[in-house]
N, C-alpha and C positions, 0 to 999 in steps of 0.2 A: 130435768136440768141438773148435770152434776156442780159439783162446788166449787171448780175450777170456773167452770160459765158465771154462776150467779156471782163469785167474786169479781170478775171483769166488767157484770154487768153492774154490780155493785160500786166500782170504781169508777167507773164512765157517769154512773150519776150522781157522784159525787164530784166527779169535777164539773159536770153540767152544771151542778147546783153555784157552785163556787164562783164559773160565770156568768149564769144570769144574775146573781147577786152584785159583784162588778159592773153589770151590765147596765141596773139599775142605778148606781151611784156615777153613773158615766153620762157626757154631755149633752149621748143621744136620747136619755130619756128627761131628763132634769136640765133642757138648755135656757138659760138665761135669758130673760126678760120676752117667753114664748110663752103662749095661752091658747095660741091657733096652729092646728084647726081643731074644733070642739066635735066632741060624739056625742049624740044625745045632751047637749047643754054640759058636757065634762070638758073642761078644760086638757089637755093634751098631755101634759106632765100626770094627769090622774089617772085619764084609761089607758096612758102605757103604764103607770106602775098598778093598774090592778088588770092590767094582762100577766106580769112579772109575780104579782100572788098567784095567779092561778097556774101559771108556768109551775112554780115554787111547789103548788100543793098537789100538781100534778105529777113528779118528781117525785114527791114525798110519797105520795102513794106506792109508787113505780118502787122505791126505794124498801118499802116494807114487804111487796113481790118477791123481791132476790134479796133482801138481806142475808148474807152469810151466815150459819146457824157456827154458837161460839159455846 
């Protein structure tokens, strides 16, 4: 992979990262006065945001992959 590719790929998950982080602060994961539907006894607002950690740390992996060498 030259370092024109892994800057792009670099880029792209940087802005990935940027919106699932949005994405989590937005109404579709944290909507008000919502509890249902539960996963394994998890309230709704918690297994969407530890899908959004492991999105995040999936990313971050991906992210050490292609980092740009400086």
């Amino acid at each position: 992979m030259d370092a024109k590719q892994k800057k792009r790929y670099w880029d792209l998950i940087r802005i990935a990262a940027v919106l699932v982080t949005a994405l989590c602060l937005s109404p579709l994961v944290i909507p008000p006065n919502t509890y249902t539907p539960t996963l394994a006894g998890m309230p709704y607002s918690l297994w969407t945001s530890l899908l959004v950690c492991v999105v995040l740390l999936l990313l971050t992996y991906l992210g050490t992959l292609v980092m740009p060498e400086e």
